[in-house]
C-alpha positions in Angstrom: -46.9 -69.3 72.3 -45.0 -66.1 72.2 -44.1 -64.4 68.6 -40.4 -63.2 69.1 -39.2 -60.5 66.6 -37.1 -61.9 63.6 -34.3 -59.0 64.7 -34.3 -60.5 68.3 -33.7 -64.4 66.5 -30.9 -63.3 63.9 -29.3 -61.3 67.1 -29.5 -64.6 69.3 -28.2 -66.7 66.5 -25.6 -64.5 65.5 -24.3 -64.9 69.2 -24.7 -68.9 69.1 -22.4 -69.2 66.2 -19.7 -66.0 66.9 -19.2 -68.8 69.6 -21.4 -68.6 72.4 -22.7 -72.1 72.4 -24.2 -72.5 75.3 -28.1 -72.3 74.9 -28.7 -71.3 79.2 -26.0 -68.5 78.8 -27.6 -67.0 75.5 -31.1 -67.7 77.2 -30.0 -66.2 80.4 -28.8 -63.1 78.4 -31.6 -62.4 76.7 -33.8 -63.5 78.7 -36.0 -66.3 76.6 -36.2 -70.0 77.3 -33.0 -72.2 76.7 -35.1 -74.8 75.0 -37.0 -71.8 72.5 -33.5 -70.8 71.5 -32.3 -74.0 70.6 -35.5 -74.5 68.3 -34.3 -71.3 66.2 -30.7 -72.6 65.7 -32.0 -75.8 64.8 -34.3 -74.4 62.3 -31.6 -72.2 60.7 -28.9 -74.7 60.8 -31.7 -76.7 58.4 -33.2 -73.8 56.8 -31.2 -70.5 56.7 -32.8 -67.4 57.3 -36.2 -68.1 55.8 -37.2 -69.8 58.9 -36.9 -67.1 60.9 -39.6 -65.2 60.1 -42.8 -66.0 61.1 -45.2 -66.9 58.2 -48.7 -65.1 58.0 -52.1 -66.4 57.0 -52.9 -70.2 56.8 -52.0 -72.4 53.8 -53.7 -75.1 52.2 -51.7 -78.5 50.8 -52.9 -81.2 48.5 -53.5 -85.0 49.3 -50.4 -85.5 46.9 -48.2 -82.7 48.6 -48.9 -84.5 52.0 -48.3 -87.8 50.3 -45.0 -86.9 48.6 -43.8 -85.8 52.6 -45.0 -88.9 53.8 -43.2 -91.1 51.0 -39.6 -88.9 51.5 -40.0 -89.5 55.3 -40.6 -93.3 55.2 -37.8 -93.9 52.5 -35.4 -91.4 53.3 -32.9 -91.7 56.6 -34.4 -88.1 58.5 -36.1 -87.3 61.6 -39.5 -85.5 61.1 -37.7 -82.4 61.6 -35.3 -82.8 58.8 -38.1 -83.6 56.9 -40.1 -80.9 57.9 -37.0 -78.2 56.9 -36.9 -79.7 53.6 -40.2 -78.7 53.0 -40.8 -75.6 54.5 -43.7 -77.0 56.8 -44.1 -77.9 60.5 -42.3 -81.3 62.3 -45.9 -82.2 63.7 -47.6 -82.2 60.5 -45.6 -84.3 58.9 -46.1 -87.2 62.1 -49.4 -85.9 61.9 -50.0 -86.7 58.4 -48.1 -90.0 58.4 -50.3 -91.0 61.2 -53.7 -89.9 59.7 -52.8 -92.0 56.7 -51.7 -95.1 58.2 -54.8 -95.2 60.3 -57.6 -94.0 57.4 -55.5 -94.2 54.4 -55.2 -91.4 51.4 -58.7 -90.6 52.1 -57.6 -88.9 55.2 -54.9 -86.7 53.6 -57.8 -85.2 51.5 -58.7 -81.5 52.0 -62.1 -81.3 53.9 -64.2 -78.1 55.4 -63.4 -77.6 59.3 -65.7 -76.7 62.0 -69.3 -76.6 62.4 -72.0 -76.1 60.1 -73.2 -72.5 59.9 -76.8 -72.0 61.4 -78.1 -69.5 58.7 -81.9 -68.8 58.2 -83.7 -70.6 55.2 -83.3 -68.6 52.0 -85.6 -66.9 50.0 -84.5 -69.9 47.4 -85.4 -72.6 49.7 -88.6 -70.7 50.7 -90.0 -70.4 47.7 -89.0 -73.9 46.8 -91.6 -74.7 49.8 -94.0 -72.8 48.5 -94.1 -74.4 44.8 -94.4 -77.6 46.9 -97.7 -79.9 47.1 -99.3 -78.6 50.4 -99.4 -82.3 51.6 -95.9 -82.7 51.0 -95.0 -79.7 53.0 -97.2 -80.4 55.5 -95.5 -84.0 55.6 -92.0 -82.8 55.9 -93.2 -80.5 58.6 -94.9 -83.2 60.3 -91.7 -85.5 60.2 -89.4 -82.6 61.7 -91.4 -82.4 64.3 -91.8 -85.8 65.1 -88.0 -85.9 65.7 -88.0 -82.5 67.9 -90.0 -84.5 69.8 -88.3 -87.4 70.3 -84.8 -85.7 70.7 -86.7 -84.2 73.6 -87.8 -87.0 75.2 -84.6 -88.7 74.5 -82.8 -85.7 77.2 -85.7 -85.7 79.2 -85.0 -89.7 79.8 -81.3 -89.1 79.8 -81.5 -85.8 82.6 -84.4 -88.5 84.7 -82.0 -91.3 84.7 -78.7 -89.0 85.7 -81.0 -88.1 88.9 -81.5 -91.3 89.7 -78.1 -92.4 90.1 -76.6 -89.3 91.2 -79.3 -87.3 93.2 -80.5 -83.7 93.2 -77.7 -81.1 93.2 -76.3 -79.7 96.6 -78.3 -76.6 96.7 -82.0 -77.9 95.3 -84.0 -78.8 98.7 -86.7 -81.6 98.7 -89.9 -80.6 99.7 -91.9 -82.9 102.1 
């Protein structure tokens, strides 16, 4: 998505309501997409200038933030969009939101971390923690990690052996006889 200039969406919208209000002809002008244009007047027109500026950094809600949005939107009269305006936050969080929780209910709307676990060597903490532990313990632990190294290897192994047999060698790997 391209980031337009707040200048360039105050000039565009200062056109649309001196009384050019045709969205192809004020596209065509500057030079932008008809249907982009239309998403700024239709922001202003719901929440003045604020919204024309493009917000920096991410933000953070609460479960009972995203549930207060949900409850307005369900008992109020508004398309997500009004709703959105009202609240200063994006149309497709708030269907986003509404969905979540109607599927896996306020437990969804909670905050939770994102992405992958980092893959960070063991600390000296953790180390030392090993080393205050019985030897047979350790050597136990170390036994059962590998044990399931193992079988997560054999478990591919099976899985790339049965993927040959129904679909073959690849195109450039040559039997021999």
């Amino acid at each position: 998505m391209t980031k337009y200039d707040p200048i360039l969406k105050a000039e565009v919208i200062n056109n649309y309501l001196q009384g050019n209000r045709n969205y192809n002809d004020l596209a065509e002008k500057y030079n932008l997409p008809a249907r982009e244009i239309g998403r700024w007047i239709k922001r202003y027109e719901l929440s003045g200038t604020d919204s024309l500026v493009r917000r920096k950094g991410k933000r953070n809600f609460t479960a009972e933030f995203k549930l207060s949005v949900i409850d307005y939107y369900q008992t109020h009269d508004e398309s997500t969009t009004e709703v959105a305006a009202k609240y200063d936050i994006l149309a497709s969080q708030v269907s986003a939101w509404r969905i979540s929780f109607q599927r896996d209910g306020i437990e969804s709307l909670q905050p939770h971390q994102k992405g992958r676990k980092s893959l960070k060597k063991k600390s000296k903490k953790q180390v030392s923690k090993l080393a205050n532990k019985n030897e047979v313990d350790r050597l136990r632990e170390e036994l059962a990690q590998k044990n399931q190294e193992l079988y997560d290897t054999k478990l591919e192994r099976d899985i790339l052996k049965k993927s040959m047999t129904l679909f073959g060698p690849s195109k450039g790997v040559k039997k021999q006889k």
